[in-house]
BAVOGU-980236 format. One record per residue (C-alpha): residue number from 1; residue in three letters; x, y, z. Coordinates in steps of 0.5 Angstrom, whole numbers, always signed. Layout:
BAVOGU-980236
{NUM Ala {X Y Z}}
...
This chain:
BAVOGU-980236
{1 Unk {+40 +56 +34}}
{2 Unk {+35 +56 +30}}
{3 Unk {+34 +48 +30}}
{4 Unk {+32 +50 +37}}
{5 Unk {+28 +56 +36}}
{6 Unk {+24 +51 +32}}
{7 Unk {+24 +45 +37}}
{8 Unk {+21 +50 +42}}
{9 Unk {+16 +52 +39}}
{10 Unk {+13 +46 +36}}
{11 Unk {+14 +42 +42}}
{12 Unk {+10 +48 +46}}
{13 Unk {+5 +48 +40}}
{14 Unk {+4 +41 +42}}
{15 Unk {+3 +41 +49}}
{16 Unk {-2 +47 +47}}
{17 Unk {-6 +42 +44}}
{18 Unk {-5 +35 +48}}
{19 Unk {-7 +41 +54}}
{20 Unk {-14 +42 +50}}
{21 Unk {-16 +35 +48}}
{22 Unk {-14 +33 +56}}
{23 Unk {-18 +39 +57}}
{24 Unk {-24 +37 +53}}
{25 Unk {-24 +30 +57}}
{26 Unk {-27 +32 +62}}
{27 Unk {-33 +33 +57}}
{28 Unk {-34 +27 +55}}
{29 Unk {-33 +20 +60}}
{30 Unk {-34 +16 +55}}
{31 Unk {-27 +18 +51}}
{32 Unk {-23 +19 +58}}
{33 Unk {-25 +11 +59}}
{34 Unk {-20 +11 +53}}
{35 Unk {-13 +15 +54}}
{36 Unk {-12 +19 +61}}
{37 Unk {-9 +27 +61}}
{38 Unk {-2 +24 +62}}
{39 Unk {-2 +20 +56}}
{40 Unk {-6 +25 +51}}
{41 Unk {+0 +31 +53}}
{42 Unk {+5 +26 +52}}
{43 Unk {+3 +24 +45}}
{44 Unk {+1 +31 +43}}
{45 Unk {+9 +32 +46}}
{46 Unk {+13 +28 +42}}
{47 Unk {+9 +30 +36}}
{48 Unk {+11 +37 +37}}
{49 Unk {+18 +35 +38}}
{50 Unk {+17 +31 +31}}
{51 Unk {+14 +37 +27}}
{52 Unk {+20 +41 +30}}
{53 Unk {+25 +36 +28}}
{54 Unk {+21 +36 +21}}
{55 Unk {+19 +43 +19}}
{56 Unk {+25 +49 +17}}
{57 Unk {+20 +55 +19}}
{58 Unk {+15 +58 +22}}
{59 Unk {+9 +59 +18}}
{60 Unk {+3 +61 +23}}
{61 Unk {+7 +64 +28}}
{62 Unk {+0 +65 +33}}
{63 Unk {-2 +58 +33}}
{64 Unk {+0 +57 +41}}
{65 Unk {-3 +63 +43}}
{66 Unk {-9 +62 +39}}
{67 Unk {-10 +56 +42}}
{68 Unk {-8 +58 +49}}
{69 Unk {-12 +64 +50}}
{70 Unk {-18 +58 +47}}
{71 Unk {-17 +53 +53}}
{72 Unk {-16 +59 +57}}
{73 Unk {-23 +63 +54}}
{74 Unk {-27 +56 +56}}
{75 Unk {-24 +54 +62}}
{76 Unk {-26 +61 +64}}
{77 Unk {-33 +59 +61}}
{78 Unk {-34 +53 +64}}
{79 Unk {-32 +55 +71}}
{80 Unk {-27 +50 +70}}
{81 Unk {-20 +54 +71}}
{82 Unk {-17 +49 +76}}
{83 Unk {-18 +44 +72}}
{84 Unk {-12 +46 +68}}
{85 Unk {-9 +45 +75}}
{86 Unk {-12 +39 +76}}
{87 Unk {-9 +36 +69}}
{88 Unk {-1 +39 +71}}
{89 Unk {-1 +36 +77}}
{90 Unk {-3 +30 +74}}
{91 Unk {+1 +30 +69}}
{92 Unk {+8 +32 +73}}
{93 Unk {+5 +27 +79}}
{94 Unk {+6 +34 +84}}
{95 Unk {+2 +34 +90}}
{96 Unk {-4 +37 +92}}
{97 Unk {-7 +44 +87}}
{98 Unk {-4 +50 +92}}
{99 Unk {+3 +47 +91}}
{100 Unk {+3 +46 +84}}
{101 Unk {-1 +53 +82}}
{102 Unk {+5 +58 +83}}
{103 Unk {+10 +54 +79}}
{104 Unk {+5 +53 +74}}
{105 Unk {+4 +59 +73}}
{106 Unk {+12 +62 +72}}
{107 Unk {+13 +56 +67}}
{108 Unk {+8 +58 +63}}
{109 Unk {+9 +66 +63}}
{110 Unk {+16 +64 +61}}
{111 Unk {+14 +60 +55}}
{112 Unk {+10 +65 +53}}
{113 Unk {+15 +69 +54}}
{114 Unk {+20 +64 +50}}
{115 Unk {+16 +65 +45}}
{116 Unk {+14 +73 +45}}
{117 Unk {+21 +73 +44}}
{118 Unk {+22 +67 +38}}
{119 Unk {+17 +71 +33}}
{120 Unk {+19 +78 +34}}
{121 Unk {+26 +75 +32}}
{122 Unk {+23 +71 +27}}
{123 Unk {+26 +76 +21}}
{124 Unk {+33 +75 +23}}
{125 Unk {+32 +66 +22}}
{126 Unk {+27 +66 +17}}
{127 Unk {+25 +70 +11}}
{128 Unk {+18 +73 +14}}
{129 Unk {+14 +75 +8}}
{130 Unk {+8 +79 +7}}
{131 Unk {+0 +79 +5}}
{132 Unk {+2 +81 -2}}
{133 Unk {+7 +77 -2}}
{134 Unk {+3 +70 +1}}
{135 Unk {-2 +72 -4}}
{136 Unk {+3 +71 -10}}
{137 Unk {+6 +65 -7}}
{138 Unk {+0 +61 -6}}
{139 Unk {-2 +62 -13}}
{140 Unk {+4 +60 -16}}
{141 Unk {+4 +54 -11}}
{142 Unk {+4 +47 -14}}
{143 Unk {-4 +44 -11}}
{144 Unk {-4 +37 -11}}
{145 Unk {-10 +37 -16}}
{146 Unk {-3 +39 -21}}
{147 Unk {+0 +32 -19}}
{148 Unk {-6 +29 -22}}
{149 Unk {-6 +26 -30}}
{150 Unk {-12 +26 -33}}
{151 Unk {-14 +21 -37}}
{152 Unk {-20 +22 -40}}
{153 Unk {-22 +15 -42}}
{154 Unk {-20 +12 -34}}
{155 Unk {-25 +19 -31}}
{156 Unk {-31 +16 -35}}
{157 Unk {-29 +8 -33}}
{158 Unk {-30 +11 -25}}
{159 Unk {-37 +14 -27}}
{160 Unk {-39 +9 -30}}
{161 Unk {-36 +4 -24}}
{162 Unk {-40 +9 -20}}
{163 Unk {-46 +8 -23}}
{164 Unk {-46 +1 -24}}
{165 Unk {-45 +1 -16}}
{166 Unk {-50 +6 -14}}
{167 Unk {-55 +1 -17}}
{168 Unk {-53 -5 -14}}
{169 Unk {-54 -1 -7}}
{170 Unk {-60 +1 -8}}
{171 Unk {-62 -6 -10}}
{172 Unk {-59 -8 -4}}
{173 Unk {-62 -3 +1}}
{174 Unk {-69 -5 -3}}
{175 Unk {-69 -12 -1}}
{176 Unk {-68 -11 +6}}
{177 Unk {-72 -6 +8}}
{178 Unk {-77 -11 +3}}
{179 Unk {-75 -18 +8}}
{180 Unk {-75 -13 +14}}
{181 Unk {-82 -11 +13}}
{182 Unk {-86 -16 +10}}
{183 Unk {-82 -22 +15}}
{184 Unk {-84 -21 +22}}
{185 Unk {-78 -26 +24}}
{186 Unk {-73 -23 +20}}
{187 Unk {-76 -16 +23}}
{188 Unk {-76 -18 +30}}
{189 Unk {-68 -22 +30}}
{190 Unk {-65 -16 +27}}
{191 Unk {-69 -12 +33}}
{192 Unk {-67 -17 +38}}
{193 Unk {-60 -16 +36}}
{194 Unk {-60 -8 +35}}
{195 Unk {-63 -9 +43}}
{196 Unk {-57 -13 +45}}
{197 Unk {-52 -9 +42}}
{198 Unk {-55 -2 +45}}
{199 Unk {-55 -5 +53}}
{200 Unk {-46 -4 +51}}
{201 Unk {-46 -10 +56}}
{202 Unk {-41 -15 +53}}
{203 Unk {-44 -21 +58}}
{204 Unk {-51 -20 +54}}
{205 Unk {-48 -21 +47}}
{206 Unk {-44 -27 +50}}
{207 Unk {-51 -30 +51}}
{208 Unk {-54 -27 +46}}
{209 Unk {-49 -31 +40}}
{210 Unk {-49 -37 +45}}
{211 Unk {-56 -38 +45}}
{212 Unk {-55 -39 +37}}
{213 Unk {-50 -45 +37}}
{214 Unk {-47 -47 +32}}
{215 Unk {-49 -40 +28}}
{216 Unk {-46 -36 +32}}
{217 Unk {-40 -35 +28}}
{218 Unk {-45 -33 +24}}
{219 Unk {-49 -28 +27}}
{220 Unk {-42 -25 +31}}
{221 Unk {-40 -24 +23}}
{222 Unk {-48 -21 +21}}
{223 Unk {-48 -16 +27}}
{224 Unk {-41 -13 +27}}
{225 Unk {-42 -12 +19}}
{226 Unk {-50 -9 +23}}
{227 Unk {-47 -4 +27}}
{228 Unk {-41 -2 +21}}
{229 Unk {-46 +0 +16}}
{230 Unk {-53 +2 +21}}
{231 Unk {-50 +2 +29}}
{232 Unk {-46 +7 +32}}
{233 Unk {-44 +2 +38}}
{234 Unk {-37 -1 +39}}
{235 Unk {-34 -5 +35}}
{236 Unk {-29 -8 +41}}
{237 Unk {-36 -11 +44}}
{238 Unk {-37 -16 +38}}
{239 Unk {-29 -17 +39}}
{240 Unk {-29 -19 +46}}
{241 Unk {-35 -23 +46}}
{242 Unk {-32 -28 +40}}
{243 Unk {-26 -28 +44}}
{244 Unk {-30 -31 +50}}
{245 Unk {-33 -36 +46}}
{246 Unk {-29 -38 +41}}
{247 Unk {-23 -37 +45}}
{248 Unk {-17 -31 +43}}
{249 Unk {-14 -34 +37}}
{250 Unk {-21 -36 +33}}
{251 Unk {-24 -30 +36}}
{252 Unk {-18 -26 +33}}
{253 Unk {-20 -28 +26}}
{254 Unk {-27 -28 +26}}
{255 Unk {-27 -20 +29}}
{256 Unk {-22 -19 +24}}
{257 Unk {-25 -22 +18}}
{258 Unk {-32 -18 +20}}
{259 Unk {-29 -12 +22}}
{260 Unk {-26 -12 +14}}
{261 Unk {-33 -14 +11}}
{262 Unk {-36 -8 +15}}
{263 Unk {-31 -3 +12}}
{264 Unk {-32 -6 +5}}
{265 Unk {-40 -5 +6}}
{266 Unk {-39 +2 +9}}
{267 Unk {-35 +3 +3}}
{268 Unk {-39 +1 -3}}
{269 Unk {-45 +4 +1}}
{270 Unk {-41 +11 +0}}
{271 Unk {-39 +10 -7}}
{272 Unk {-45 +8 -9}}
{273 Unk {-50 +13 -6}}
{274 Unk {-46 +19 -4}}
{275 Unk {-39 +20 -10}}
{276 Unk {-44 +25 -13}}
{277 Unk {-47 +28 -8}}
{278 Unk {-41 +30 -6}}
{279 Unk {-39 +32 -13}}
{280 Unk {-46 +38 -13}}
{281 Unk {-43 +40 -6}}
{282 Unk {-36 +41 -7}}
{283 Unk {-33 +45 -13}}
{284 Unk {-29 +41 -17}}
{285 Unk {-21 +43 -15}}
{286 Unk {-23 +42 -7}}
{287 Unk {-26 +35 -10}}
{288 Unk {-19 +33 -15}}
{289 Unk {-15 +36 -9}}
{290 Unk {-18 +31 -5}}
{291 Unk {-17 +25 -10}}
{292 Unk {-11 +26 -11}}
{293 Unk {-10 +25 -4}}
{294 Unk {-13 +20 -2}}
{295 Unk {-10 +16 -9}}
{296 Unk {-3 +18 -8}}
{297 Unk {-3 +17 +1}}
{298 Unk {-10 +14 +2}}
{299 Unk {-7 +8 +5}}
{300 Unk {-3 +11 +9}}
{301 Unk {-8 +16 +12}}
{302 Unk {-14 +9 +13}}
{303 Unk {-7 +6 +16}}
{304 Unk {-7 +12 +21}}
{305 Unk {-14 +12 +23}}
{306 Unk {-14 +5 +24}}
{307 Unk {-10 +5 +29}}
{308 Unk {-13 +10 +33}}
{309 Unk {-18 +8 +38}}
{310 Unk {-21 +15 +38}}
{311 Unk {-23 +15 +32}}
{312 Unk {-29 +11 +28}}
{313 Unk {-27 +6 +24}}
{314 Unk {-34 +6 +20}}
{315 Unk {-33 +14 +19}}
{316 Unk {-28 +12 +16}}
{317 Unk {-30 +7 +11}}
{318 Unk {-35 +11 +9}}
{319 Unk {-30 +18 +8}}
{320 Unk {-26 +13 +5}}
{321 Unk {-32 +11 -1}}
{322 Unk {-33 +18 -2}}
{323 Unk {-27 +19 -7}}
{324 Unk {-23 +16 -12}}
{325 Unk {-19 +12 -8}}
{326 Unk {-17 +5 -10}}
{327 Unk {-21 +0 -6}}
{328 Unk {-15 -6 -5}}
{329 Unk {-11 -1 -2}}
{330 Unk {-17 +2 +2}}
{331 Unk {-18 -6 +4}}
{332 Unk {-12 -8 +5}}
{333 Unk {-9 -1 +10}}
{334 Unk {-16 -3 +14}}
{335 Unk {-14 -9 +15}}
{336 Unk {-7 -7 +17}}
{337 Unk {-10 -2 +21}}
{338 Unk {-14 -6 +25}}
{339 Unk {-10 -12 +26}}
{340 Unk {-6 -9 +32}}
{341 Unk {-12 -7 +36}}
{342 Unk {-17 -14 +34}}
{343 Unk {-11 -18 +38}}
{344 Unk {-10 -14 +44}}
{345 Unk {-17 -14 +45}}
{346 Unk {-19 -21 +44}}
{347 Unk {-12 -23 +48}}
{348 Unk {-13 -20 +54}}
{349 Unk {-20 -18 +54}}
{350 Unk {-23 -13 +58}}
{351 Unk {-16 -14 +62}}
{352 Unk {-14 -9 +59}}
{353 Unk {-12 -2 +63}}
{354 Unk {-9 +3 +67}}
{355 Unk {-3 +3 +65}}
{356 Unk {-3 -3 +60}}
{357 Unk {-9 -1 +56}}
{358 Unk {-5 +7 +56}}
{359 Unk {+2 +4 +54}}
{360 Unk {-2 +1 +47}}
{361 Unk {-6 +6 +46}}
{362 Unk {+0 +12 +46}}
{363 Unk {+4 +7 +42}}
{364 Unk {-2 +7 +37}}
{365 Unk {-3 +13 +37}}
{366 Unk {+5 +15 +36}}
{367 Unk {+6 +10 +30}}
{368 Unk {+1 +13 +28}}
{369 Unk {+3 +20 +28}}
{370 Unk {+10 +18 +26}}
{371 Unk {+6 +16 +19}}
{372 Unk {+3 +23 +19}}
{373 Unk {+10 +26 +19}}
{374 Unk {+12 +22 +13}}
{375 Unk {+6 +23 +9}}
{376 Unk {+8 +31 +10}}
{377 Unk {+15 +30 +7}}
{378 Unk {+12 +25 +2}}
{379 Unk {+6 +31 -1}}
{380 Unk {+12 +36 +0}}
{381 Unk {+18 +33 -5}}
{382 Unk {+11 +31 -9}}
{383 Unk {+10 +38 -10}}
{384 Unk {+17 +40 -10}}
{385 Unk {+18 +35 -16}}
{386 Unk {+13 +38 -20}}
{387 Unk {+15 +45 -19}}
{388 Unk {+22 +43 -22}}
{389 Unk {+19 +39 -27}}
{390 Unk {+15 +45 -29}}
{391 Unk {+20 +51 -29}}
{392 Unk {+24 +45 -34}}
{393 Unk {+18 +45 -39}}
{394 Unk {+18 +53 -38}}
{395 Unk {+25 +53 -40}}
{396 Unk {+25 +49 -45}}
{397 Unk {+19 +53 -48}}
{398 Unk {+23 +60 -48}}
């Protein structure tokens, strides 16, 4: 019973959130161009099945109405209260919006009224602690700062990394804003190319590298590592063009290898130039905390967000250079990550979509979810084992 107390209120949880994110697609086109209504609940849907298949107990029993009355507040602001309507009906492919509306509205007072009855039970399934008593456990529990070993010697290496990298970025950054303002040529073919890539018209980049003949392997490889570091434009633009033009295989590779030049630029750019920065900002334990993250799960977390579509992979790159994460395992995940979505895309080109293009995308976005649940199991028995290895020592000592 208590299993199924837990499955219901996770999976409820995420339809909340799959029902909020479907929501704000309406918002933004560009990013209902990538995943639909349907696709986005049933992936938030399985990821609440997964969490209450996982989790032995409810930590924050108000999170589905927290999220609820929030989609409801702003559909309600908006104007927008029968596009909620709109998304159950796509999503349980019923007819028009007056026949779904009634049953509509019983499911979801029966689901609130399920979970109602789940967290005023909850004393009776699981030991339901105070303010106080939160408070005290939270001092007691292991951070993951703790399941860091500092070595003076290695923490010294890093900075001294980190200084020699900073100068070799601002040498960098000198000398091509030196060329770009003292060589019109220079200056007028990073423009041109800038300009090309900003029309988001595939055929203009084709014609763009074609026109550089037997450097356009090149060019393709210096403009996907352009807009990694300077361009907020789609990297799959490049992608589909090489594939044009090279064919799939060789364009696959080439995509492929410049996207990881890209990421490695972007990362280096961010260890040199805003490590310390961060290190003012932030108080030394959120920053540890973070380091120790990223040192133990890192790869795992850049694989997940390669593989989602949605999320920029040059926020990544960057993110990813601001901690004390290793830069292989950075390299290597990133590679990983982006392999999947650069031979979709150089295969089938811009014939990817409806439901193919949604299938790829949800697989994505599952594999992915599936790693987030096994990174939460990983930081969990971490810190477990570090409490028992800590209450040993105690022992040991008394």
């Amino acid at each position: 019973m208590k299993r199924l107390r837990l499955l219901f209120y996770f999976t409820s949880v995420g339809i909340a959130i799959g029902y909020f994110f479907a929501f704000l697609l309406f918002f933004f086109v560009q990013f209902e161009m990538l995943a639909d209504q349907t696709l986005v609940i049933f992936v938030w849907t399985v990821y609440g099945i997964m969490t209450g298949l996982y989790f032995k107990r409810i930590n924050r029993k108000y999170t589905f109405f927290i999220i609820e009355g929030i989609i409801i507040g702003a559909a309600l602001i908006t104007g927008k209260t029968t596009t909620l309507l709109y998304i159950a009906r796509e999503v349980l492919h019923a007819g028009s919006l007056s026949q779904i509306k009634v049953p509509f509205l019983i499911g979801l007072a029966i689901v609130n009224l399920i979970n109602i009855y789940i967290i005023m039970t909850l004393p009776k399934y699981q030991k339901v602690y105070t303010k106080e008593e939160r408070k005290a456990l939270k001092e007691k529990e292991v951070k993951l700062s703790d399941l860091r070993e500092v070595n003076p010697e290695e923490l010294k290496k890093e900075k001294a990394q980190r200084k020699k990298a900073r100068y070799i970025t601002i040498a960098a950054f000198a000398i091509f804003f030196l060329v770009y303002f003292t060589v019109p040529g220079f200056k007028q073919g990073i423009n041109t190319a800038f300009a090309t890539l900003s029309q988001f018209d595939t055929n203009a980049v084709i014609e763009y590298l074609r026109g550089w003949g037997a450097w356009a392997a090149v060019v393709s490889s210096i403009l996907m590592i352009l807009q990694s570091v300077a361009a907020p434009i789609p990297a799959f633009l490049i992608t589909l063009s090489n594939a044009a033009i090279f064919g799939w295989v060789i364009g696959a590779i080439l995509s492929w290898s410049s996207a990881m030049a890209g990421a490695a630029v972007c990362f280096f750019i961010a260890r040199g130039l805003g490590r310390d920065v961060v290190e003012r900002l932030t108080s030394k334990g959120a920053m540890a905390s973070i380091d120790v993250f990223f040192e133990r799960y890192g790869d795992k977390a850049i694989l997940i967000c390669r593989l989602l579509p949605f999320v920029s992979f040059d926020f990544v790159s960057y993110a990813a250079g601001l901690t004390n994460m290793g830069f292989w395992r950075f390299f290597i995940a990133t590679g990983i990550g982006q392999l999947p979505a650069t031979i979709v895309y150089s295969y089938v080109g811009g014939t990817l979509s409806g439901g193919a293009r949604n299938l790829f995308i949800g697989l994505m976005c599952l594999f992915a979810l599936s790693i987030v649940i096994g990174i939460m199991q990983r930081v969990y028995n971490d810190k477990h084992k570090k409490e028992e290895e800590l209450k040993a020592s105690e022992k040991i000592k008394n």
